[in-house]
N, C-alpha and C positions, 0 to 999 in steps of 0.2 A: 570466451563464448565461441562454440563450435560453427562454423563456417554455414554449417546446413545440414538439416535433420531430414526426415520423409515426407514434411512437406512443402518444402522447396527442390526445386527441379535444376539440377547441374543438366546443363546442355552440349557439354564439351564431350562427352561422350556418350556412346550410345548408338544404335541406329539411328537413322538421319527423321526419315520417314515418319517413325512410331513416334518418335520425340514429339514433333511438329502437330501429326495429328491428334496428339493425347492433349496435350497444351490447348491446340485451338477448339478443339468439341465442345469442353463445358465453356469457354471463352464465349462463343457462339451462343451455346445457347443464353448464357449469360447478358452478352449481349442483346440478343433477343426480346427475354425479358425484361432488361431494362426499356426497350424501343416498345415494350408494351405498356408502361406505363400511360404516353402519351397517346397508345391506338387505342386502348379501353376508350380513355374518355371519348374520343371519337366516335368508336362502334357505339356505346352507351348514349351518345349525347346525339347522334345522326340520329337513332331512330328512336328516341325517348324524348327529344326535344322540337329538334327540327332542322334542317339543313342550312337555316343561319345561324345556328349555335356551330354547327357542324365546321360552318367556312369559318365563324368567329375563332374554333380553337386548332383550324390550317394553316388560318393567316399568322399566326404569333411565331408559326417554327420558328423562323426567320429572325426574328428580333430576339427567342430564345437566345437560341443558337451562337446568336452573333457577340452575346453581353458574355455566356455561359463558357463558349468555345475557345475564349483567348486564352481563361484559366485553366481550361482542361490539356491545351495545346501546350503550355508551358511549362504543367504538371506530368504530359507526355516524357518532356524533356530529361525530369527528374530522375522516370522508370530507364531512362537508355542508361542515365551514368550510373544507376545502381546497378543494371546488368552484365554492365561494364567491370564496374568495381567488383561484382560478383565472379564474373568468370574470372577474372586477375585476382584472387582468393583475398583480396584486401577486405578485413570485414570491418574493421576500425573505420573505412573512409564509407560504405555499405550504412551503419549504423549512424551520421553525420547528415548523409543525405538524408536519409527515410525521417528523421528530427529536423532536418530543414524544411522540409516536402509539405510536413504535417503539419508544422509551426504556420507554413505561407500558405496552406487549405483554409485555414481560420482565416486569417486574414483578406482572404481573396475573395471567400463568400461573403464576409459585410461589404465591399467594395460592389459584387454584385449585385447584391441586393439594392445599394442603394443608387447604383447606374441604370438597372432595371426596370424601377420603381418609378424612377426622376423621367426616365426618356420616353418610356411605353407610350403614353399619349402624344407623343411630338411625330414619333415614328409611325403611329400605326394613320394620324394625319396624311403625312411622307406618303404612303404607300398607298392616298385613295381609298381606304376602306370606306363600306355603304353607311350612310347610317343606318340604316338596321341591321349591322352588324356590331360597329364601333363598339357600343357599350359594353358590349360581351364581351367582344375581345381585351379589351379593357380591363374587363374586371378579373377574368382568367389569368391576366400578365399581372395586376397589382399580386394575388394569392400567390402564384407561381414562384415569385420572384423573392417573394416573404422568405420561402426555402431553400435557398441560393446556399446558403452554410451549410445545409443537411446535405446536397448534393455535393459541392465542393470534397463536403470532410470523405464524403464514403467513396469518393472517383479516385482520387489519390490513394487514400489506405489501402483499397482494390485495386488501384495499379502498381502500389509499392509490392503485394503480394504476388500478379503478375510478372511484374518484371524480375522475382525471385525464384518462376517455374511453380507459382500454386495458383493457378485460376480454377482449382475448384472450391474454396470455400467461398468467395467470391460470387460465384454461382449461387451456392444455397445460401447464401443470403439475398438473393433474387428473388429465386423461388418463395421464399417466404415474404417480402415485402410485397411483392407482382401481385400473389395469392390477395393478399390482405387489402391491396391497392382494386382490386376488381370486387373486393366484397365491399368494400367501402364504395366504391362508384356507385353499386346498386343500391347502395343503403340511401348514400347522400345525394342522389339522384332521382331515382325512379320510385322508394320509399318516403322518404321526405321532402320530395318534387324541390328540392334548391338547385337543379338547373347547372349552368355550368359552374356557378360556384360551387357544386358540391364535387363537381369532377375535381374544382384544383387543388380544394382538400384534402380531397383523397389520394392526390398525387403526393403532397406536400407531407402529410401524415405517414403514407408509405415510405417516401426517402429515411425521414427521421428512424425508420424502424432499422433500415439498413446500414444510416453511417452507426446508430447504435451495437449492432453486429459488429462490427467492421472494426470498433472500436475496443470493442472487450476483447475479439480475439488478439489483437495488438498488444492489450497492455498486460493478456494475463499471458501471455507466450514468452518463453523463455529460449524461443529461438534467436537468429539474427535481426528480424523484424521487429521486437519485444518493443513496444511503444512506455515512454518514461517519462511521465509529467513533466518532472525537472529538467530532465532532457532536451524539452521541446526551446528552441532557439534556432533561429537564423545563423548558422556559419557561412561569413563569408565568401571564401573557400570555393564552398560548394554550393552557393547558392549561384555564384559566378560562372561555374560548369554547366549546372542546371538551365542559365540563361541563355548560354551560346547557343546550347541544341533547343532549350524549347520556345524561345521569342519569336524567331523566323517561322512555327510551328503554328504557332498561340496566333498571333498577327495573322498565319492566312486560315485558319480558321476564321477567327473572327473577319475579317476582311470578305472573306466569300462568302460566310453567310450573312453580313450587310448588304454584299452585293445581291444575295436573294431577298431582301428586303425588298428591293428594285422590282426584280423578277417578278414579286406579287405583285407588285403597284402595278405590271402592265396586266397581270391577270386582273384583278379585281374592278378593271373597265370593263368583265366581261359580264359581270353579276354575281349573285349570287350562286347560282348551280353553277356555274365555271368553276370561281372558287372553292365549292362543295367538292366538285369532281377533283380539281385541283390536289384539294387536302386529300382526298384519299386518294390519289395516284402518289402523293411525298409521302404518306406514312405507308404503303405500303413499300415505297421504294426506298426508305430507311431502312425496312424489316430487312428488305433481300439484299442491302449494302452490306449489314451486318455480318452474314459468314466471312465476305472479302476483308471488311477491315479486321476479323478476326485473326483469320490468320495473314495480312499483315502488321500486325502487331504480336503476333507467334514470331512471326523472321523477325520480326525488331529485335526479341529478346533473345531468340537463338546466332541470328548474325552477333547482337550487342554482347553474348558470353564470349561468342568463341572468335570473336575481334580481340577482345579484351586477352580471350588466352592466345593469341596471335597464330590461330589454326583455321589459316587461311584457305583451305581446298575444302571443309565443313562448312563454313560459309558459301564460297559458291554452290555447293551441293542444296544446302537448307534453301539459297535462294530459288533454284530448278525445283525441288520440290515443295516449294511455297505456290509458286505460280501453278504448278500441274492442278492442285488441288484448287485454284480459285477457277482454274478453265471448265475441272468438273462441275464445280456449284452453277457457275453460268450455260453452263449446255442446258442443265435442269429448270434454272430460269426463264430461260429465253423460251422453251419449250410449255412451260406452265404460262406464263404471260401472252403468248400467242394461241395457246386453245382453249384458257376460261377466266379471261378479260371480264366478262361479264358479274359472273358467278362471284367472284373476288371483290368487284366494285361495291358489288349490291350488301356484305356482309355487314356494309357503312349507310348507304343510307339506299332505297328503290325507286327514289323521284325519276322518271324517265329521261329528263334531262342532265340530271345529276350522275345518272348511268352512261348516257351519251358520250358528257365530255371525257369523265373519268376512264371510261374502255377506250378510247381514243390516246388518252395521255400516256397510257400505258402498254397499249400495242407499238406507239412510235418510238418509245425511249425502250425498248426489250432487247433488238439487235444490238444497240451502244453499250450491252452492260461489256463486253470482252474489253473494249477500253478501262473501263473501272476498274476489270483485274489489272490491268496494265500498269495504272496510273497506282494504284493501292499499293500493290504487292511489292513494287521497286521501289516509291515510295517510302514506303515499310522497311527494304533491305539499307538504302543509304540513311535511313534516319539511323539504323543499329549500325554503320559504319561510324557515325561520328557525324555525318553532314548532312545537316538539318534545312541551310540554306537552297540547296538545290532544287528537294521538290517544292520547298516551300515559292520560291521565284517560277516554279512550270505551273505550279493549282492557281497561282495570283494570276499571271498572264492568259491562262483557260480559262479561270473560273472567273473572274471578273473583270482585265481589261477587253480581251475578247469578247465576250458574253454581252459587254453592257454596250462595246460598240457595235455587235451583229444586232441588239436590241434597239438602239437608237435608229438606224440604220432600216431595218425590215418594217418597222411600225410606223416609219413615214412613207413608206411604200405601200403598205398594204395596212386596212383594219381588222384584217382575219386575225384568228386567232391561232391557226395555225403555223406561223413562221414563229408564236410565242411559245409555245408547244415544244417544237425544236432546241427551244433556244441550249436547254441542260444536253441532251444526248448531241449537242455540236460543241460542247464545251470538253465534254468529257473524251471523244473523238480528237481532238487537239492535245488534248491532254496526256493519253496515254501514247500517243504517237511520241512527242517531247520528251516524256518521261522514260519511254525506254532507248531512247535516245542517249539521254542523259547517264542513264544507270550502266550501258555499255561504256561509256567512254571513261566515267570517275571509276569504273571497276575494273577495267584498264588500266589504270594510274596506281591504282593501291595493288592490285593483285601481282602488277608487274613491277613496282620495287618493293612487295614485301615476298615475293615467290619462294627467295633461300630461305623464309622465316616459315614459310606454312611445312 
């Protein structure tokens, strides 16, 4: 089997620049898209429903994220050693993983689902939700979590082809799911008034169209990625590879978004409209993470090639021009966030106090996004070095030991709700400080005994 056809993406050569930004654009908007599945039902259900359905389906990220995240972080993992294996033209050990990868997709989403399902109500307890919200949110996590497999299968297949240089099919299978996902909201929504159980339907029904996608082109492609019923098995091997880089991954995902578990519980003292405001200050600041993590997960795959082909001066290169492009996205951020705060809020729900908090939560956290390229994008370059450990130990010590004891801390000092407000954009200010901290010194270490090799 030929190593790679037109559409998979060799990163070892080429301009540095075009590589990076071909790769991360439909990534992007990919991403995007998928971060739309969860803002529909928001935009839909804020102002079709009400702003307690609104907070009901804000307050879950968190508990999402947390069950969802481990598996995706660990599945992260999978994509570096394939791009590894890819750039070192190994396609025998390429075709091992991508059948390990897919074989532990299945298995990861019944485990979700059924962690999900089991905890949802002990958690959303945990975290103080009102009761006039509980139910809802409730009932959103039971459906949600139903499709834990449908997600699972299509983030992996989408990443096996990623971390292969094809994140455009990937995309149009977005496109088409997203499209179908917002015609179904209004269907099961605003036509057939089911409320937010018809938003998680329609979540749940759109993924299924996707890992569907996702799926056929796998098994009917006759490239390196060609997916093989019989195939599909656990190798040791490389299931062990897989682990090193994406358990420390998987763990601070999951880990920091428990720890935003927390985070709501001191928001949801503040009511409902805090929380409503809340929820749409997170999913739009999902949307705008999005470019960032896109292209670091571009340097993942272009450092993880040209690691693997030991063309060490292309990797620092890809990692300067990884960061240039995340400082462009946030000049534009920061700028949009600080002159229509309002406008933005309001596209979720117009309750005047639901506008209040939400323009507020998002004016404060706009200057902190330059950290987030910080912390993302090196981030991003040592996880394609091979070490996975590092940022995973800087996001844990930001994102949740710090966080939770500047939150214990400030909220016996004061009831406002602004020092809770803060708490993210002083997380993520620690964080990228750390992180490029870290990424000079381990790049230091490798660049300077592997120098006669680049």
């Amino acid at each position: 089997m030929p190593l790679a056809k037109k559409s998979v993406t060799d990163m070892t050569t080429g301009a540095i620049h075009p590589l990076i930004l071909k790769f991360a654009l439909p990534l992007i908007a990919g991403n995007l898209l998928q971060q739309l599945y969860n803002t529909v039902d928001c935009i839909i259900v804020g102002n079709y429903v009400g702003k307690e359905a609104l907070a009901a389906i804000g307050s879950t990220g968190s508990l999402i994220n947390s069950v969802l995240g481990f598996f995706v972080g660990l599945a992260a993992g999978g994509t570096v050693v394939i791009s590894q294996f890819f750039g070192a033209h190994d396609s025998e050990n390429v075709r091992r993983t991508i059948h390990t990868l897919m074989a532990g997709s299945f298995i990861a989403g019944i485990i979700a689902t059924l962690l999900g399902r089991f905890f949802a109500p002990g958690i959303l307890h945990l975290m103080n939700t009102p009761a006039d919200v509980f139910d809802m949110a409730n009932q959103y996590l039971q459906i949600f979590f139903s499709g834990s497999l449908f997600f699972m299968v299509y983030n992996v297949g989408a990443g096996v082809l990623r971390a292969l240089g094809d994140s455009t099919r990937p995309l149009y299978f977005l496109v088409i799911s997203s499209i179908l996902n917002v015609i179904l909201d209004f269907v099961f929504v605003v036509v057939l008034g089911q409320g937010i159980a018809g938003a998680a339907y329609a979540t749940v029904l759109s993924q299924i169209v996707a890992m569907l996608l996702v799926l056929f082109v796998m098994m009917r492609s006759k490239e390196i990625f060609q997916l093989k019923v019989r195939e599909l098995r656990i190798h040791g091997d490389m299931l062990k590879r897989v682990l090193k880089i994406g358990l420390p991954g998987g763990f601070q995902m999951a880990i920091t978004a428990f720890s935003n578990v927390f985070v709501q519980g001191y928001i949801n003292r503040f009511g409902a409209a805090c929380m409503a405001g809340w929820s749409c200050f997170n999913k739009i600041d999902q949307i705008s993470l999005m470019p960032i993590q896109s292209i670091s997960l571009s340097a993942t795959t272009f450092v993880g090639q040209n690691y693997g082909a030991h063309d060490f001066v292309r990797v620092k290169k890809g990692s300067a021009t990884s960061m240039r492009l995340a400082f462009i996205w946030v000049a534009v951020l920061m700028l949009v966030f600080e002159l229509f705060p309002a406008q933005i809020i309001g596209m979720f729900n117009r309750d005047e106090r639901v506008l209040y908090y939400g323009t507020f939560f998002l004016r404060v956290g706009a200057p902190f996004y330059v950290f987030r390229a910080l912390n993302q994008v090196y981030g991003g370059v040592l996880r394609g070095l091979g070490n996975a450990l590092a940022p995973t130990v800087v996001m844990l010590s930001s994102f949740v030991v710090f966080r939770q004891i500047y939150l214990f801390v400030t909220t016996h000092i004061t009831a406002s709700f602004i020092p809770v407000s803060l708490a993210y954009p002083v997380g993520w200010c620690l964080c990228g400080i750390l992180m490029t901290i870290v990424h000079a010194v381990y790049s230091r270490k490798v660049f300077g005994r592997k120098n006669s090799i680049a």
